[in-house]
PAZAPA-4460 file (N, C-alpha, C; in steps of 0.05 Angstrom, whole numbers, plus 32768, in hexadecimal, padded with zeros to 4 digits):
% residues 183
    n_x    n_y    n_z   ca_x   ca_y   ca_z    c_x    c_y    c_z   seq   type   mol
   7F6D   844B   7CF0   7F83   844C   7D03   7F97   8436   7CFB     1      X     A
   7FB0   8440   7CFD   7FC8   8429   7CEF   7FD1   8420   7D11     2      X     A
   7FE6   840C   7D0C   7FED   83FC   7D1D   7FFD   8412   7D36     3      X     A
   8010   8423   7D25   8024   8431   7D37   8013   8444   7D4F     4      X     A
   7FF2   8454   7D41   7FE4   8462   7D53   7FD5   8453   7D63     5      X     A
   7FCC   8438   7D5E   7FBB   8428   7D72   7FCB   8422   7D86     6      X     A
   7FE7   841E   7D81   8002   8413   7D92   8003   8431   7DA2     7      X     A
   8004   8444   7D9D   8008   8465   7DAE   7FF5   8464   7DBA     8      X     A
   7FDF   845C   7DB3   7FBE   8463   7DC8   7FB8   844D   7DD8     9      X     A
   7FC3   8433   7DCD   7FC7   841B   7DE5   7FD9   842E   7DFB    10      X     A
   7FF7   842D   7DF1   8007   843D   7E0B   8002   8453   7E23    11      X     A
   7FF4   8469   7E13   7FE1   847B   7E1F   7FCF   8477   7E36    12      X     A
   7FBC   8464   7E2C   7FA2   8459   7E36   7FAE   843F   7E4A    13      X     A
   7FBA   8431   7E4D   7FC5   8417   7E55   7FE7   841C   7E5A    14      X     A
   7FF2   842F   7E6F   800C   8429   7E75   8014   8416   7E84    15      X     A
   8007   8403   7E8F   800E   83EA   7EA2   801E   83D2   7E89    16      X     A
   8040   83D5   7E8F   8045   83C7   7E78   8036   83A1   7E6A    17      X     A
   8031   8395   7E88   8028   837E   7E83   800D   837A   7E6E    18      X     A
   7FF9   8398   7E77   7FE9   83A0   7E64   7FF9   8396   7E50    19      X     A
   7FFA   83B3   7E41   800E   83B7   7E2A   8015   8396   7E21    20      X     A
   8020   838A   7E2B   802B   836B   7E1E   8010   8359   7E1F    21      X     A
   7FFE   835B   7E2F   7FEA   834A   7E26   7FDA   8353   7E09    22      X     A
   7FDB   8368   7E0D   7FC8   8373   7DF4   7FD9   836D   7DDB    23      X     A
   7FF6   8375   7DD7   8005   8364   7DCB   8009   834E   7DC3    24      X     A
   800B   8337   7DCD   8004   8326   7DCC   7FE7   831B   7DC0    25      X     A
   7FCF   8328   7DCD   7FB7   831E   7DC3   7FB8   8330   7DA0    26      X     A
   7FCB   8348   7D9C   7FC7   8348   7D81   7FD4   8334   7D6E    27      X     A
   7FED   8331   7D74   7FF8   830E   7D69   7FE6   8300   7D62    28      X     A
   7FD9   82F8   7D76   7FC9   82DE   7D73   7FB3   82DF   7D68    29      X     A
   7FA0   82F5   7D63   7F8E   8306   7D4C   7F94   830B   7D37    30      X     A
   7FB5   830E   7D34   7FBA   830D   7D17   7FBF   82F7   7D0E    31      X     A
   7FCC   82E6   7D1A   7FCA   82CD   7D0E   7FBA   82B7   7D0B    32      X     A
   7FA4   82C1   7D1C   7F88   82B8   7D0E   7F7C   82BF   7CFC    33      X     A
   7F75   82DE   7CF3   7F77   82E1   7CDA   7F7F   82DD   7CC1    34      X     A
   7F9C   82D3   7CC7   7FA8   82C5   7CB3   7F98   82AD   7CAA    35      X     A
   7F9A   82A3   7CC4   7F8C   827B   7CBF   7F78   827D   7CB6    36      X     A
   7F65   8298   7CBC   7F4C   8297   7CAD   7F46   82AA   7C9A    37      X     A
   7F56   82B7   7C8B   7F5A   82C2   7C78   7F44   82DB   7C7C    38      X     A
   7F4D   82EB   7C8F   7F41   82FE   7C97   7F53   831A   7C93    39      X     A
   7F3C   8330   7C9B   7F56   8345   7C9A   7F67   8348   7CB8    40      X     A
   7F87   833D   7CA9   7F92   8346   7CCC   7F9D   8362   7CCB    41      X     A
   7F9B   8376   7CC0   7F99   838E   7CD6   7F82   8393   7CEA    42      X     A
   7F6B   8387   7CDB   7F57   838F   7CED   7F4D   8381   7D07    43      X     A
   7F5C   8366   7CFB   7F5C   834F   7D1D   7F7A   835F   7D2D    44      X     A
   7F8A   8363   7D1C   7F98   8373   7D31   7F96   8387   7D46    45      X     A
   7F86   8391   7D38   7F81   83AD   7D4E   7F67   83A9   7D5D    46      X     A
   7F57   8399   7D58   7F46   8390   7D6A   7F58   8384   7D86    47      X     A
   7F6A   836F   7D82   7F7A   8361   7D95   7F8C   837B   7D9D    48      X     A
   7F95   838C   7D93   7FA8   839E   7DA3   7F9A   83B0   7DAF    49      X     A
   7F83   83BA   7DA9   7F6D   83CA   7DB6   7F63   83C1   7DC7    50      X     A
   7F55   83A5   7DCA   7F41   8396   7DDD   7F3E   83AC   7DF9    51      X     A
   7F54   83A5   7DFF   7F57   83A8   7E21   7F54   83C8   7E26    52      X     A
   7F56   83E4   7E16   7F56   83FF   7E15   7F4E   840E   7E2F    53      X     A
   7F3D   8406   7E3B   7F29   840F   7E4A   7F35   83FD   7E67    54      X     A
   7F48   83F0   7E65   7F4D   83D7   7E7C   7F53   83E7   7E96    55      X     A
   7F65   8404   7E97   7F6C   840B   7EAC   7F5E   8422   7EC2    56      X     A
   7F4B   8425   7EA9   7F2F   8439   7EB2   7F18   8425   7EBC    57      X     A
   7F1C   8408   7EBD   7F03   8402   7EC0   7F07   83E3   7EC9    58      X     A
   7F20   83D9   7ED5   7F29   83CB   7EE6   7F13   83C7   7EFA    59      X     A
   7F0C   83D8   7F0D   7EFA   83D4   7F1B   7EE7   83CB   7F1A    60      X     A
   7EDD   83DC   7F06   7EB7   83D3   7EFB   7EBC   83C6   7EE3    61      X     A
   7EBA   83A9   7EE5   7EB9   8398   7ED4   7EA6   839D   7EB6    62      X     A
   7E8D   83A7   7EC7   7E79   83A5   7EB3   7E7B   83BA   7EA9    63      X     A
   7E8B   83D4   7EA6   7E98   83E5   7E92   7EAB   83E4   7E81    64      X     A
   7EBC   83C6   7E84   7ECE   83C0   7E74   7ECA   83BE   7E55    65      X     A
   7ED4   83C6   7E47   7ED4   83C2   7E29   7EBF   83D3   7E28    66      X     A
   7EA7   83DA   7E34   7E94   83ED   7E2F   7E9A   8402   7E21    67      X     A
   7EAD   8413   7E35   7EBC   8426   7E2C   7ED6   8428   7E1D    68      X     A
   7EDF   8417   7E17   7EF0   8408   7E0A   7EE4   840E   7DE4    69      X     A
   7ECA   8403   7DE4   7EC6   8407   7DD4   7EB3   8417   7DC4    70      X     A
   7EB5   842A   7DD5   7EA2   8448   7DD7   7EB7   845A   7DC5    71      X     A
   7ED1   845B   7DDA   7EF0   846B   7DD6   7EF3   845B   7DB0    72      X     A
   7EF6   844C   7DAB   7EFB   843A   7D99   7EE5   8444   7D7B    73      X     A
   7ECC   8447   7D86   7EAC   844D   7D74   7EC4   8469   7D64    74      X     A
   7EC3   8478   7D7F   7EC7   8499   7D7F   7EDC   84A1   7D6B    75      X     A
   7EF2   8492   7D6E   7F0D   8494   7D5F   7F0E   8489   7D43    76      X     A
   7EEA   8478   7D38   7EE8   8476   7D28   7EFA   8457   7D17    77      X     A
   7EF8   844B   7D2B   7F01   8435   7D26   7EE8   841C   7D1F    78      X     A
   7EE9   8410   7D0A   7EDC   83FC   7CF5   7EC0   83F4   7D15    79      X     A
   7EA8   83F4   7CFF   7E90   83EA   7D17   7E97   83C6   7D24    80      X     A
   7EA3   83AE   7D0F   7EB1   839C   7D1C   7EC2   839B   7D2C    81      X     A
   7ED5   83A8   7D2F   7EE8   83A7   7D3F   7EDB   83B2   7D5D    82      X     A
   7ECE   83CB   7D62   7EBB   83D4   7D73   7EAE   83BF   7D82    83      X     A
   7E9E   83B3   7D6D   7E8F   8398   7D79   7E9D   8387   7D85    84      X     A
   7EAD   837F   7D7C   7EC4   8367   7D87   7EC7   836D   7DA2    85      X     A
   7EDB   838C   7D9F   7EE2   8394   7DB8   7ED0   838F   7DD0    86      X     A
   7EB2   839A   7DC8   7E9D   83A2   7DE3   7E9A   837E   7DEA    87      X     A
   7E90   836E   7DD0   7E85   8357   7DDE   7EA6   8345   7DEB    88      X     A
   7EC0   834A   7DE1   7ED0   832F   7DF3   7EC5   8338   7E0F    89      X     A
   7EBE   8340   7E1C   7EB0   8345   7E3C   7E98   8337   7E40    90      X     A
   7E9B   8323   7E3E   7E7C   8315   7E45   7E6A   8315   7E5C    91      X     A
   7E6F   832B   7E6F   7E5D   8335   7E7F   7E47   834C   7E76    92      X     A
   7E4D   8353   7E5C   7E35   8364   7E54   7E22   834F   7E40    93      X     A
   7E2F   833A   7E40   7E10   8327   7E30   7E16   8324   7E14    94      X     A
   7E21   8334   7E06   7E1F   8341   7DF3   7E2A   8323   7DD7    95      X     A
   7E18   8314   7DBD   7E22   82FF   7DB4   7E32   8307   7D9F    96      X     A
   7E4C   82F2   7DA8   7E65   82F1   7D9A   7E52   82F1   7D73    97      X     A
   7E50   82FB   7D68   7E4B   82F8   7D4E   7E53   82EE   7D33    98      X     A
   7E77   82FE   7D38   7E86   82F9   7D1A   7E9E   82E7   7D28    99      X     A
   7EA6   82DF   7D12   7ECA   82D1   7D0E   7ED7   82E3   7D29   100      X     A
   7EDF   8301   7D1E   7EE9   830F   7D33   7EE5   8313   7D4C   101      X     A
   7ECD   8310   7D54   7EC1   8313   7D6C   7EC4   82FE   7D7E   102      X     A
   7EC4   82E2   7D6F   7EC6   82C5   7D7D   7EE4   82C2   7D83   103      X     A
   7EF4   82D3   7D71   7F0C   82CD   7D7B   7F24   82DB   7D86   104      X     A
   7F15   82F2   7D8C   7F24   8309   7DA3   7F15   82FE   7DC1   105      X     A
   7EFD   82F1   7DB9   7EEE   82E5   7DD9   7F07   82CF   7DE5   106      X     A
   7F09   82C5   7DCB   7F17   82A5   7DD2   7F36   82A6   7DD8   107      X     A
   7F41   82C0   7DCC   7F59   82C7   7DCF   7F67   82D4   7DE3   108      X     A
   7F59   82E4   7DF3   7F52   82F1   7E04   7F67   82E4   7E28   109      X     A
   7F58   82CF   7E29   7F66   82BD   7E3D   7F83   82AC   7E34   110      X     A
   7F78   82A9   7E10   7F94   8294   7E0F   7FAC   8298   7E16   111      X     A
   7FB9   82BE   7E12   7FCD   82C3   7E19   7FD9   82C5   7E30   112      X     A
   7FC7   82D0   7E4A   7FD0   82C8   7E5E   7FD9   82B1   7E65   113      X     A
   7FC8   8299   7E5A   7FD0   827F   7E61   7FEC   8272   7E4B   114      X     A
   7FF3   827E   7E39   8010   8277   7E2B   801F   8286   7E39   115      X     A
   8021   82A4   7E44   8031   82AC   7E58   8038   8297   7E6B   116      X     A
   8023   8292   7E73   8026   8280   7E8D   803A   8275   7E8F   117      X     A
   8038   8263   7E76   8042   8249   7E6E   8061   824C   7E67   118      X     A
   806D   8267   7E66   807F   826E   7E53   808A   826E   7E72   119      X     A
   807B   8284   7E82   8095   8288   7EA2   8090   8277   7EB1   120      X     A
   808C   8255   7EB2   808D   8246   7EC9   80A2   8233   7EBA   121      X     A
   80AB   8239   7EAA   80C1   822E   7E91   80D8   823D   7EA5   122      X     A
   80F4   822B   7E9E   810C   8239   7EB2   8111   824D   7E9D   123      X     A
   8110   824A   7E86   8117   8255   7E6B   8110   826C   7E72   124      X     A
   80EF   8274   7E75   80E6   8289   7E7D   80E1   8299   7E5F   125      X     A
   80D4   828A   7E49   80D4   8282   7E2D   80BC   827B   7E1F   126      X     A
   80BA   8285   7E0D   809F   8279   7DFE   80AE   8266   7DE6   127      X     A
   80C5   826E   7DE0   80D0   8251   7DD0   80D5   8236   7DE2   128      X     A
   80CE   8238   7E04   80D5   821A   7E08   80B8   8213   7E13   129      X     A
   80AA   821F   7E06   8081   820E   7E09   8084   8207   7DF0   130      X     A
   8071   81FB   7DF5   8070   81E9   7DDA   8046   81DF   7DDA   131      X     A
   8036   81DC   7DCF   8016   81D1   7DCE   801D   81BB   7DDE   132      X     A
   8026   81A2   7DE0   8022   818D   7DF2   8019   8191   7E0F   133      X     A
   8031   81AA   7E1C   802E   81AD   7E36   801A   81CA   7E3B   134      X     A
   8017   81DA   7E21   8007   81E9   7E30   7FE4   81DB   7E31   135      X     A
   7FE5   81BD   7E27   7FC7   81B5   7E24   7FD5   819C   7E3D   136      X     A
   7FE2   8195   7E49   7FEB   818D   7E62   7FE0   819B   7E78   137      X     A
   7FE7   81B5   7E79   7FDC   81D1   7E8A   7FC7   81DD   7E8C   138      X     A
   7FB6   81D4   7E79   7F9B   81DC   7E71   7F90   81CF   7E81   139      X     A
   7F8C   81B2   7E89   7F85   81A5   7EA0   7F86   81AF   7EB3   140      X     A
   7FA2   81C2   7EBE   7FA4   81C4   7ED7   7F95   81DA   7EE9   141      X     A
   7F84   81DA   7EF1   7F72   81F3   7EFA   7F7B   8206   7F09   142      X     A
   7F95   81FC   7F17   7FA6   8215   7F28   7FB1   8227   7F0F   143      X     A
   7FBD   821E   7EFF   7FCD   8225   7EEA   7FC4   8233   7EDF   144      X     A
   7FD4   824A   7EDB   7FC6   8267   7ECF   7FA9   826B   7ECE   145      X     A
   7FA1   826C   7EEF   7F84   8270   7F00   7F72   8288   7EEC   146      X     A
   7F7C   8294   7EE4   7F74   82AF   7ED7   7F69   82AF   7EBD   147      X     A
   7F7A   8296   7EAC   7F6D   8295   7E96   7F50   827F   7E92   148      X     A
   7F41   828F   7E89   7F26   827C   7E89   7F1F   8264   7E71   149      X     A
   7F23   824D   7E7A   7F27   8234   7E69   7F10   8233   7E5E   150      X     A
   7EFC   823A   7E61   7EDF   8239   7E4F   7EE1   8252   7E3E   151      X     A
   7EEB   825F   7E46   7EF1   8279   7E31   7F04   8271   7E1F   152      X     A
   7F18   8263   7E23   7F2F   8257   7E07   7F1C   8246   7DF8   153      X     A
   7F09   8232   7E04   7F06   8227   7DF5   7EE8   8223   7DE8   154      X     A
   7ED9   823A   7DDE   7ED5   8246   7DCD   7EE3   8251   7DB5   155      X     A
   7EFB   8245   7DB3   7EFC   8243   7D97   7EF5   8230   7D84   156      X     A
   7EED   8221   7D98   7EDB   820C   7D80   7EC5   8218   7D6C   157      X     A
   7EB8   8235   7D73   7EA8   8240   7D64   7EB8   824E   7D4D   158      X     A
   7ECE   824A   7D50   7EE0   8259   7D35   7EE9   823B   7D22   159      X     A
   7EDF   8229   7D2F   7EE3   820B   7D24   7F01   820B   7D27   160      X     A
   7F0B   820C   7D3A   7F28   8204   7D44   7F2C   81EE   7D5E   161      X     A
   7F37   81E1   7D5F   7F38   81CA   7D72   7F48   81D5   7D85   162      X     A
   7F44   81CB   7DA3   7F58   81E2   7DBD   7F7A   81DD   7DB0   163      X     A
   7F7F   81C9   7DAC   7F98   81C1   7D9D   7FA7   81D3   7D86   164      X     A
   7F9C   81D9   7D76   7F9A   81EB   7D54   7F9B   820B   7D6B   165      X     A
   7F7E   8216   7D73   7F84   8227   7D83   7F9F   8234   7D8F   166      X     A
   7FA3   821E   7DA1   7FBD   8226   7DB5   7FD5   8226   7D9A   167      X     A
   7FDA   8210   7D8D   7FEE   8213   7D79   7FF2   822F   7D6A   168      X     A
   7FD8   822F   7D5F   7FDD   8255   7D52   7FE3   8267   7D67   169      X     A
   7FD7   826C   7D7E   7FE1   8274   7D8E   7FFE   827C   7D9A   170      X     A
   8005   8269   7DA0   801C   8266   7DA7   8037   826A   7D95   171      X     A
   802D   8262   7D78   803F   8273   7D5F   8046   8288   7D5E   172      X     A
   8024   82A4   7D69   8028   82AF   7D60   8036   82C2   7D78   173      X     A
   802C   82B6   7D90   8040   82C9   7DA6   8061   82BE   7D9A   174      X     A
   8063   82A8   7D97   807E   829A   7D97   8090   82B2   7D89   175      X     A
   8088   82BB   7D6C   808E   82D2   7D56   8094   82F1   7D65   176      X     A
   8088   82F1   7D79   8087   830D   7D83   8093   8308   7DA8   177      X     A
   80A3   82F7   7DA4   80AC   82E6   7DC4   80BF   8304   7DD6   178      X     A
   80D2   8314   7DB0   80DF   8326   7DBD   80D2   833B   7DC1   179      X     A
   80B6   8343   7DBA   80A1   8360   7DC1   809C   835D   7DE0   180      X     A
   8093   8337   7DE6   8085   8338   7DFB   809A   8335   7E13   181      X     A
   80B3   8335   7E0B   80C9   832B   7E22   80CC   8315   7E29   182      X     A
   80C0   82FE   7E1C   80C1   82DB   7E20   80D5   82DA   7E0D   183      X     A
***
């Protein structure tokens, strides 16, 4: 599956546009992890633009999330890693993070919400006026983007990245794609 049909079957499957821009976003930041770790980024891409597939069928029941996600995903014949990735970032099915890819669609998963965050409490209303200083300022703050789970970001220390390095690639890689996501 190439980028333009994973992008049609995200749309399909996930019309809630905010969807749509997170999963966006989390493929950014999957690809540019792959880069740093000299991986394949089509395939961290579409893991990160796929993740969520199953999100609007299964909102409710948590513990179906990504399940099916990555059932739809098996079926369409998409790579057995990427599959995996998908089912385990849900860490209510147990299931251990294994590879490079897997540790870092888990870890990636929350980061973007929390650089959103960071981008609209800016007057700018901007991911060029965040910068790493203040989004590891905000990291502290536990009201502050309540949603994203700070033990979940920072597990990227199992990709041997420091929360610092993390948020930096991060934040690059939404920064690059600021006009996809509307920041």
């Amino acid at each position: 599956m190439n980028r333009e049909e994973a992008l049609a079957l995200l749309k399909k499957n996930l019309p809630n546009k905010n969807l749509q821009k997170h999963c966006l976003a989390t493929e950014a930041v999957m690809r540019r992890l792959a880069r740093h770790f000299g991986e394949n980024e089509e395939l961290w891409g579409l893991a990160g633009l796929l993740h969520d597939i199953d999100y609007e069928r299964t909102k409710d029941d948590p513990d179906r999330h990504s399940l099916e996600g990555a059932a739809m995903l098996e079926a369409l014949g998409l790579p057995p890693e990427v599959v995996y990735a998908v089912k385990v970032h849900n860490e209510r099915h147990g299931l251990p993070r294994q590879s490079l890819l897997d540790k870092a669609l888990y870890a990636v998963d929350p980061l973007t919400g929390f650089i959103v965050a960071g981008a609209l409490i800016r007057p700018e209303k901007s991911l060029a006026a965040v910068d790493v200083p203040f989004l590891l300022n905000r990291f502290k703050e536990k009201a502050f983007a309540r949603g994203a789970n700070r033990e979940q970001m920072q597990t990227c220390t199992e990709l041997g990245l420091t929360l610092d390095q993390f948020i930096a690639l991060g934040l690059e890689a939404m920064q690059h794609q600021a006009k996809e996501l509307g920041l």
